[in-house]
N, C-alpha and C positions, 0 to 999 in steps of 0.2 A: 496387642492382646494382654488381658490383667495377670499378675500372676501375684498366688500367696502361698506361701512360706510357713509352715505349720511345725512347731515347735513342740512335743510332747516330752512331757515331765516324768509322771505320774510312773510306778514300776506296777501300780495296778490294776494296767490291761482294762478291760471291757467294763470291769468294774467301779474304774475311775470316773470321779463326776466331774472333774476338770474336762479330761479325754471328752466324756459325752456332752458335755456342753460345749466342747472345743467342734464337736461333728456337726452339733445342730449349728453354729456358726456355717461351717464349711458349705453345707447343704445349702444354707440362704446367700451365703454370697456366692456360691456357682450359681445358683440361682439368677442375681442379679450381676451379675458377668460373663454372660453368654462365651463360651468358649474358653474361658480363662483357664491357667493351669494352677495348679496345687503341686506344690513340693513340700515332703513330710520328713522333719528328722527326727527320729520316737530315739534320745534320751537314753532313754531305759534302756532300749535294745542295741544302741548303740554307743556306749559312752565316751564321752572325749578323755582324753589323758587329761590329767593335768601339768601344768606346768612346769620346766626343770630346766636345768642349766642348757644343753644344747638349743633349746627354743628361745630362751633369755639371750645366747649368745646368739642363735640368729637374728632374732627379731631386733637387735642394738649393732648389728653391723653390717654392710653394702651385701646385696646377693654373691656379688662375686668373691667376693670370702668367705663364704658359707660353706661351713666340712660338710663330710656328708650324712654326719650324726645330726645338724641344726638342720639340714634340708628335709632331710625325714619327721624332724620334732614341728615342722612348719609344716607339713603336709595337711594335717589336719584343719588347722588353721587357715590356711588358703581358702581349704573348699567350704569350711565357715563362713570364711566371710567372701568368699562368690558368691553363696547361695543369699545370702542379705543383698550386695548389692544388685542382685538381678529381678530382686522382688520387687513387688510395688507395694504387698502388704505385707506383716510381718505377725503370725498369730504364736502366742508362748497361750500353751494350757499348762500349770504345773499349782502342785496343791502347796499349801507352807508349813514349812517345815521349822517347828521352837519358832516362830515366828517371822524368818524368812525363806529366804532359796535354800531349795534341797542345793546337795554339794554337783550335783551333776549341769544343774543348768547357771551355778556358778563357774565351772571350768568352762561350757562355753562360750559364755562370755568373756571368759580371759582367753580364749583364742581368739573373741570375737577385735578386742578392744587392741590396736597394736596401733602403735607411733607409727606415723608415715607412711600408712596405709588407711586406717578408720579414722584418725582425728591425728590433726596438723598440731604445733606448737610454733605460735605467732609471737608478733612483737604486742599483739593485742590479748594475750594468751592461748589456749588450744581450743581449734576450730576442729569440727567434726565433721568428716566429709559425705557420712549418709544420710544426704536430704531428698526431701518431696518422697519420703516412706509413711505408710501410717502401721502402726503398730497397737494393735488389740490385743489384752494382756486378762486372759481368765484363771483367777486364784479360784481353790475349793479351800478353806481352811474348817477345822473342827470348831472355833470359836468364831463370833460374830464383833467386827472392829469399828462400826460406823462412825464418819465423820463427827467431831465435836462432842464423841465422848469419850468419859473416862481411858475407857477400853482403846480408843484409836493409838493410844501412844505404843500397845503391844506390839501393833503390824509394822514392822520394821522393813520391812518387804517390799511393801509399797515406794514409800519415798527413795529408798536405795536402787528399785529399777526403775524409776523416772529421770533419779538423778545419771547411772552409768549411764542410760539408754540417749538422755540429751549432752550426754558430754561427745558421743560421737557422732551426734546432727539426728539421731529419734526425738522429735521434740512433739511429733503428733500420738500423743501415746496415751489408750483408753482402757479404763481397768470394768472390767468385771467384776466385782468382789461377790464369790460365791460362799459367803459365811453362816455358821451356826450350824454343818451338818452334824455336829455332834448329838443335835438334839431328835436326830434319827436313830443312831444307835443306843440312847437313852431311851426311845418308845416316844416322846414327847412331839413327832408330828412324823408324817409319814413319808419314804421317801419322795412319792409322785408330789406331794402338796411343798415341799422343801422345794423340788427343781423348780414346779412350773414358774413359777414367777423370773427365775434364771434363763430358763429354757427361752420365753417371751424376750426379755435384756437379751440374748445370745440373736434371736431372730431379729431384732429392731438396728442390734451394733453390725450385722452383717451385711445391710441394704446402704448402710454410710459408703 
């Protein structure tokens, strides 16, 4: 049975156009995975800590030396990274924030990302152990970044979760770039005519 993994950013709720385009995803691939299940970790409503000394000392030394301050600073992290290994797709909806990751779906990826658990360090250098995942990745940003222009060198966002994401074996990883909603709240095109073409990209990436 399929199962995806739904990652939400966004702290604004119903209103978010990552979120809604993150649903109309959802929609088409239940659609085209009869039975499959969804697991949703909303971010926002839930935030990860971030990182601190009991977690850096657990995560750099054998379980059985683990106080019971690093045991608890790993808890989180654990069920992080179950919930990635037990998926077979992996959806992040999150909008950009100064031109990358808000701070929140940065900590989870530093729970995500742990030596000797997410990625090995070889004699060939560090190998990532979550493979055969596909990962679909929808940004909503205020400005518009498109490849091969000026502008693309802004989105700093992009190349940095392609690169953490293949350092732990995410290497099948496809972005949505949902850009230029600013030019909604400027009056310059309307929200429905802004989405649909996203809404269309959301339905087409979700039948892959």
């Amino acid at each position: 049975m399929a199962s995806l993994l739904k990652i939400d950013v966004s702290p604004r709720g119903d209103y978010s156009y990552s979120r809604q385009l993150g649903q109309t995803f959802v929609e088409g691939w239940q659609a085209a995975h009869t039975g499959g299940t969804v697991v949703t970790r909303d971010l926002a409503k839930n935030q990860p800590t971030f990182l601190d000394l009991p977690w850096i000392a657990g995560a750099f030394t054998p379980p059985d030396q683990h106080s019971e301050e690093s045991k608890a600073a790993l808890k989180v992290s654990n069920e992080i990274i179950g919930e990635v290994q037990a998926a077979d797709h992996i959806l992040i909806t999150t909008p950009m924030y100064n031109f990358q990751i808000p701070a929140v779906l940065k900590a989870w990826i530093d729970h995500l990302v742990r030596v000797g658990v997410t990625v090995n360090y070889t004699e060939n250098g560090p190998v990532g152990t979550l493979l055969g995942k596909k990962v679909t990745v929808i940004v909503a940003s205020a400005g518009a970044y498109p490849k091969g222009e000026p502008s693309e060198a802004y989105d700093q966002l992009t190349p940095y979760l392609k690169h953490i994401l293949s350092f732990i074996g995410l290497t099948d990883v496809t972005f949505l770039a949902a850009g230029g909603a600013a030019g909604i709240q400027y009056g310059k095109i309307s929200e429905e005519d802004w989405k649909k073409p996203f809404v269309e990209q959301a339905k087409e990436l979700a039948k892959a």
